[in-house]
N, C-alpha and C positions, 0 to 999 in steps of 0.2 A: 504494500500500500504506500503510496507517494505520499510528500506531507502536502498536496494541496488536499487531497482525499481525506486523511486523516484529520485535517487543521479546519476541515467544513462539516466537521460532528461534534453533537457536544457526549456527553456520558449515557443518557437516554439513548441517543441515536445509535453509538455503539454498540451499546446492550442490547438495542431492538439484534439489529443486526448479527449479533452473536445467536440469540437465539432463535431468528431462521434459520441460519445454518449458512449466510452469506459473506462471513469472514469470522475467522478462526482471532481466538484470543492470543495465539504465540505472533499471529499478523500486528495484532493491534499493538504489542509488547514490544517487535520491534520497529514499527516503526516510532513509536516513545521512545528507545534508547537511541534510534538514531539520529532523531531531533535532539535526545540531549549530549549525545555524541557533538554534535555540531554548534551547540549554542551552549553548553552548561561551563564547558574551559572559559569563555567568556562574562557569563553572567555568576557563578559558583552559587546557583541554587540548591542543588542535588549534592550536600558533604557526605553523604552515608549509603554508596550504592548498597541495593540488598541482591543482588544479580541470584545469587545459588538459590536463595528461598523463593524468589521470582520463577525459577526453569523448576523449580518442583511443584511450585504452584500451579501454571499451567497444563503439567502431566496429569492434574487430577481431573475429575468430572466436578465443572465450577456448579454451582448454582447460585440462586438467587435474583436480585432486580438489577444489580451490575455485573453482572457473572460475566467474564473475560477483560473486562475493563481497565486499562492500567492506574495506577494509581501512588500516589507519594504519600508519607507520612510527615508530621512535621516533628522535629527532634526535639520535642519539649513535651511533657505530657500524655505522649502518645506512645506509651511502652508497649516494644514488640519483643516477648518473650525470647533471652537470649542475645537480645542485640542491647548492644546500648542506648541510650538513651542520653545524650553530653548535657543537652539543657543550653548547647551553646559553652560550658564550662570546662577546661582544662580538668579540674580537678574529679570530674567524672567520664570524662571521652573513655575510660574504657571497662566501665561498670556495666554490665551486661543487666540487663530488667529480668527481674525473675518471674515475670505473667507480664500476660496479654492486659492493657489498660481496657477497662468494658466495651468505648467507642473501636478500638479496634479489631477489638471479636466481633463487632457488629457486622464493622465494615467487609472482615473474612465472610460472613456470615452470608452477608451480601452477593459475595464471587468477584470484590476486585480483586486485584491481583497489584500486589506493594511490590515497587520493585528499588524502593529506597527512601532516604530522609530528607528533610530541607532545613536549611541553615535559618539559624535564630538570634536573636540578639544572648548576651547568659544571662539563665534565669526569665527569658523573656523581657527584663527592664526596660528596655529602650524600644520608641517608635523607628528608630532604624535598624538595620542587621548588618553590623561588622565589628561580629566575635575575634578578639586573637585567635581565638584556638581555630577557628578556620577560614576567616579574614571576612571581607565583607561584600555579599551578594550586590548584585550591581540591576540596576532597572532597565527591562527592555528597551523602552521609551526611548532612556537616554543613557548608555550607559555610567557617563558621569556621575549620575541622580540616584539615591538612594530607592530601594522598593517599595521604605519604609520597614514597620515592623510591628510587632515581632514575627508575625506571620510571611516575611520580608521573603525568604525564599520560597513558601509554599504559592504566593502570588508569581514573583519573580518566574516560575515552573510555568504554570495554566497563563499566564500574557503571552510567553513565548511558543506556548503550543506543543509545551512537552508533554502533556495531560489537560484532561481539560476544567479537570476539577482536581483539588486537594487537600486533604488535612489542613485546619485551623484553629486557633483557639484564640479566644478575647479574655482578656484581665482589664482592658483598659480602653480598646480600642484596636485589639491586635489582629482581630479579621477586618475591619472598616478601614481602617487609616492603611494598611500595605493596599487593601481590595481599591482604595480613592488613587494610590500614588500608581497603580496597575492598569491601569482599566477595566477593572472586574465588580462582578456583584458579589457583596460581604453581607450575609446576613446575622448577628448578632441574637443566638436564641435567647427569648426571657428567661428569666432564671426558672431550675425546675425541670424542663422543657427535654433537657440530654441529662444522661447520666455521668459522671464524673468518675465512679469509682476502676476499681475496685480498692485501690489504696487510699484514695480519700474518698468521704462522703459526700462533697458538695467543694467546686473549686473558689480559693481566694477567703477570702471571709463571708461569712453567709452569704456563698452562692455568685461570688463576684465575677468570676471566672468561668468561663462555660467554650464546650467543645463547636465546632462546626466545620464550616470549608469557606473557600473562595473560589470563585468561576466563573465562566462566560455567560452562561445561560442562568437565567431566574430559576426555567424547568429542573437543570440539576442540582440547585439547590435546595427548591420544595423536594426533590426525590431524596436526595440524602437525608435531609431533613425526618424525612419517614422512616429510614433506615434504623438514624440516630437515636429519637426519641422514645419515649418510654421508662417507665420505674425499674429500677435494679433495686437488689435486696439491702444495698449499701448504705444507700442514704438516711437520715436520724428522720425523716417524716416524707409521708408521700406527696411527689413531685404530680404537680396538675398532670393531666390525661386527655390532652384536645380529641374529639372526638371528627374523625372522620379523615382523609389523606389532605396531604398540603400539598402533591401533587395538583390535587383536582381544582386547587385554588388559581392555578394559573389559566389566566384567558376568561374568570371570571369576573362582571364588573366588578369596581371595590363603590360604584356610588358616588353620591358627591360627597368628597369630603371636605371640612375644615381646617385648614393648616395653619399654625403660628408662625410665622418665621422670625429667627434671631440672628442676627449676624454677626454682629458685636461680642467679646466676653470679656469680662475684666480681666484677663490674662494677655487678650489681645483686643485693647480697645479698636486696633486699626488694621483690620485685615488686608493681606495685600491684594492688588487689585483683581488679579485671577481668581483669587474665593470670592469678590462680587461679582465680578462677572459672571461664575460657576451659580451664585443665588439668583442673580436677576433671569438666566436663563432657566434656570427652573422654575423662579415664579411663572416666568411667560407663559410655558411649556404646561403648567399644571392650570392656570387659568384658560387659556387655550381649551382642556380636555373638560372643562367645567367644573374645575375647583375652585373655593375660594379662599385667598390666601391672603392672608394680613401680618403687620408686624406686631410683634409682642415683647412685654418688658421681660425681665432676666425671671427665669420660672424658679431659682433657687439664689443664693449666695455664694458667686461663681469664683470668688478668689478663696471663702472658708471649704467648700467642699474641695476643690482641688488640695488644699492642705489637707482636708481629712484624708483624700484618697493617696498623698502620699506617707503621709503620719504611719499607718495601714501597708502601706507597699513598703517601706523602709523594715518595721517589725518581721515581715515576711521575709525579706532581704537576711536577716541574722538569723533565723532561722532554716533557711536554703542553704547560707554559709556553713552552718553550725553541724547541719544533719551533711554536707557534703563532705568536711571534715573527718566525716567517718574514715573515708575511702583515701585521704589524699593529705597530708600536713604540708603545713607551710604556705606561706601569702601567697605564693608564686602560682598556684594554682590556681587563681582569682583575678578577674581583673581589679585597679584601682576603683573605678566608681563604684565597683561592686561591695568590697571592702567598706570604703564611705557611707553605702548606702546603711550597712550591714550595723555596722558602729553606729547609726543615727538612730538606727530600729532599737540597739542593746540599751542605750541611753534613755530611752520611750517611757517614761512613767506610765504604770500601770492606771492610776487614774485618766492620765491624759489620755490613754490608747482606749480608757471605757468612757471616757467624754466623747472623743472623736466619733467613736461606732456608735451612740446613742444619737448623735446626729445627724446619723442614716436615716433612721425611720423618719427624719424631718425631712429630708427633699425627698421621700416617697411619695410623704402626703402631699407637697406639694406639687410635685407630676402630677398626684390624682385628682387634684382637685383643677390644673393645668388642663387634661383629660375630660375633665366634666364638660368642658366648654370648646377644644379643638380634639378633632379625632388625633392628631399628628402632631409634631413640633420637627421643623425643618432647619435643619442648619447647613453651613459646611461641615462635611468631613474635615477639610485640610484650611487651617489659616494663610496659607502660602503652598508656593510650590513644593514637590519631595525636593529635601536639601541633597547638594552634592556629597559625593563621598567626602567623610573625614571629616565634613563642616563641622559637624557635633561632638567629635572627640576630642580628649582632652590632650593639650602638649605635654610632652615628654615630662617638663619640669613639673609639671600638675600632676599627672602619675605619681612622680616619686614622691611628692610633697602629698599625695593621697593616702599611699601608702604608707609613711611614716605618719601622718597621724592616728589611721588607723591602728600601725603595730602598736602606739605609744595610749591606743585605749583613748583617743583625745576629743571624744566625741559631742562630752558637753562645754569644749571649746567652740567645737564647727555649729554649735546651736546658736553660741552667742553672736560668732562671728556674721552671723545671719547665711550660712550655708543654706540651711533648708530655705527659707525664700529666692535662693538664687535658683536654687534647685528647682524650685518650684516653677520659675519661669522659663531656665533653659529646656528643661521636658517639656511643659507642655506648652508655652505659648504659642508653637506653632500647630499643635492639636488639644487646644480647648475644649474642643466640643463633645468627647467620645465618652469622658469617665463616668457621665451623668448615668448611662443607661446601665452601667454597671453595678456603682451604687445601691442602684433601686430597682435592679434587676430586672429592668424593661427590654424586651425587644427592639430593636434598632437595626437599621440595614444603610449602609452607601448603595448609589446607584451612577454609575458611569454615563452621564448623560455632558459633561464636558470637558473638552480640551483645551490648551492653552493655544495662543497662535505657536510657541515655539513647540507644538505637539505634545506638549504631558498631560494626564490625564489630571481629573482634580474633581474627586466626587462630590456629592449631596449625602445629605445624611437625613434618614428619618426613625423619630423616636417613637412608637407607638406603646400604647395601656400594655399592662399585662394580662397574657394570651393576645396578642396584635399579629402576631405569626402570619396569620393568614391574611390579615389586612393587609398588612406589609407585602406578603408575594402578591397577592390582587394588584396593586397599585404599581409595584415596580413590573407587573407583567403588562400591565400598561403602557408604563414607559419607555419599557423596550422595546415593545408595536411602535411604539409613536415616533422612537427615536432608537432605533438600532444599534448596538452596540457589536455584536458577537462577530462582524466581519471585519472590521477594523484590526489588523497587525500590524505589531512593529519590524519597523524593516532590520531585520537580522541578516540578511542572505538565506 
């Protein structure tokens, strides 16, 4: 199979095709490595081939709703029995998972066929992906340009048409914000929705963190979707039960709905001019289809929740440190911001860390009551465009001077110093907009509806109620009728 053949299906299409009997799953398997034969030296999405588990995979009799379908996983989260799992970290690249993570007994389950990993930032931290331990995945688009992150190679893979869908996970933003800097659709499940375990019950702090993918098509993401969801025995309470396929939500109307739009955040009073442009087209676009869309004041307290949401990822930070430790001594195994981070989390009073999470349930309510009155809330996904490589890492002298604070325990120095406010603004001022639906564990989705003149992509973002699932594919399967996305490639060769 050529890659023009292969690069004009999305994971539905293949699978039909599989199971007529009109191409074979070892067809589809290579041509996936041959495309990432030819683009992955260039882009380093793919760190972890699984090639051996791949060709015995295939030998069997697949089933399922993707059965022959190739597929990537992404190296964080996504433990496959026996292989490692880095996290993106030196101090684990060679710790092998001892079980299968739930989503990816699913996904076997299913009859894709993994035929390897995708690079991450460590630990997931960062909206971009360039880990030391295996440098940093580069953006089809442009390869100067980050993919973004953390989900940064699992996109970087399905833009370039090495798959057409793949493994992802959000903590923060990390299927939306790589899916916006890609040109792909990132769907963000509400909390509950996928299961997390078997090693943990619920990802991030109640439920912050949740499984899914990134793709070209809406359709293979409602299909996965179906795959994914559902209650495992793991979790401390039972996760909602949507009844009926989220398949069948696509090509259905979603209605007229009400959208709020925000553009502004206290993080980034001034977006740069390509996330307006990227809102004003989508307002048109959504008016045009007979929605109505208006502007709205800030739905929570946009400078306190971003500190709550890192107050919360810093503790998790010394805790990822602490438990990788196990396997690995010494700084050296770690990068410096990760250390920083890790030491900001150790220092975290315990009151202050049960103030912070108490503050959660305050911009639930506030969504909810947000929700009463607009079905949706629209933002950018991206304040700016994906930064170039390297923009966002730290100089050499910053490293060391990170890392000696850290060795020296100096963390309620970098408090005073005002570190974590600075912190707060190099992460996310240029993705404001994503931690909300995590917090409050709403579904949220980017949709690839613009590009810049200089070609990068630069999504929309929409936040819907909890259980929105289906709203969300309705609406985005509209937009991609309306405004196609799925044939557009970057020029690779």
């Amino acid at each position: 199979m050529d890659f023009a053949r292969y690069r004009s299906l999305d994971a539905v299409a293949m699978a039909e095709l599989v199971a007529n009997g009109e191409v074979k799953p070892a067809e589809l398997l290579a041509a996936a490595r041959e495309r990432a034969g030819e683009v992955n030296p260039r882009l380093n999405a793919i760190v972890r081939p699984m090639d051996d588990i791949a060709d015995r995979r295939i030998a069997e009799e697949l089933t399922g709703p993707f059965a022959g379908v190739p597929f990537l996983l992404k190296d964080l989260g996504h433990d496959y029995a026996g292989v490692p799992t880095s996290a993106g970290c030196r101090a684990l690249a060679d710790v092998p998972a001892g079980e299968h993570a739930t989503v990816v007994q699913r996904w076997l389950d299913a009859g894709l066929v993994i035929f390897g990993k995708t690079n991450t930032p460590e630990f997931g931290s960062k909206a971009i992906t360039e880990p030391l331990l295996w440098g940093p995945t580069r953006n089809p688009w442009n390869l100067g340009h980050s993919p973004g992150g953390s989900s940064g190679g699992s996109a970087a893979a399905v833009a370039a048409g090495i798959v057409p869908v793949a493994g992802a996970n959000d903590g923060g933003g990390s299927i939306r914000i790589p899916a916006a800097c890609c040109g792909l659709f990132g769907l963000k499940p509400g909390r509950g929705t996928v299961p997390h375990g078997p090693r943990e019950g619920e990802g991030g702090h109640a439920g912050s963190s949740v499984h899914g993918v990134v793709s070209r098509s809406v359709r293979d993401t409602a299909a996965m979707l179906d795959v994914l969801r559902g209650p495992d025995p793991y979790p401390a309470y039972l996760p909602q039960a949507p009844t009926g396929r989220f398949l069948d939500e696509v090509g259905r109307p979603p209605g007229t709905l009400r959208v709020g739009v925000r553009l502004e955040s206290a993080l980034n009073p001034s977006p740069a001019p390509e996330a307006v442009a990227a809102i004003e087209d989508a307002t048109a676009l959504l008016t045009e289809l007979g929605h109505r869309v208006e502007p709205v004041e800030p739905v929570v307290d946009e400078s306190e929740i971003a500190a709550d949401f890192l107050v919360n990822w810093f503790v998790k930070a010394a805790v990822a440190v602490d438990e990788a430790r196990q396997h690995y001594r010494g700084d050296d195994g770690f990068e410096a911001d990760t250390l920083v981070a890790a030491e900001l989390g150790r220092v975290t009073g315990t009151v202050e860390l049960e103030r912070s999470r108490a503050r959660w349930q305050g911009y639930v309510r506030a969504l909810v009551d947000f929700h009463r009155e607009y079905d949706l809330l629209l933002t950018p996904t991206l304040a700016r465009v994906p930064p170039r490589i390297g923009e966002l890492g730290l100089a050499a002298w910053e490293r060391t001077a990170a890392k000696l604070t850290a060795r020296l325990r100096g963390g309620r120095l970098l408090r005073r110093a005002g570190v974590v406010q600075k912190a707060v603004f190099a992460n996310l001022s240029w993705v404001p907009y994503t931690q909300l639906a995590n917090i409050t564990g709403r579904p949220a989705m980017t949709v690839p509806l613009y590009w810049t003149p200089a070609g990068l992509p630069l999504g929309v973002q929409f936040v819907a109620p909890l259980g929105g699932e289906a709203l969300l594919l309705r609406l985005a399967a509209q937009l991609e009728t309306a405004r196609p996305w799925f044939d557009r490639v970057p020029d690779l060769g």
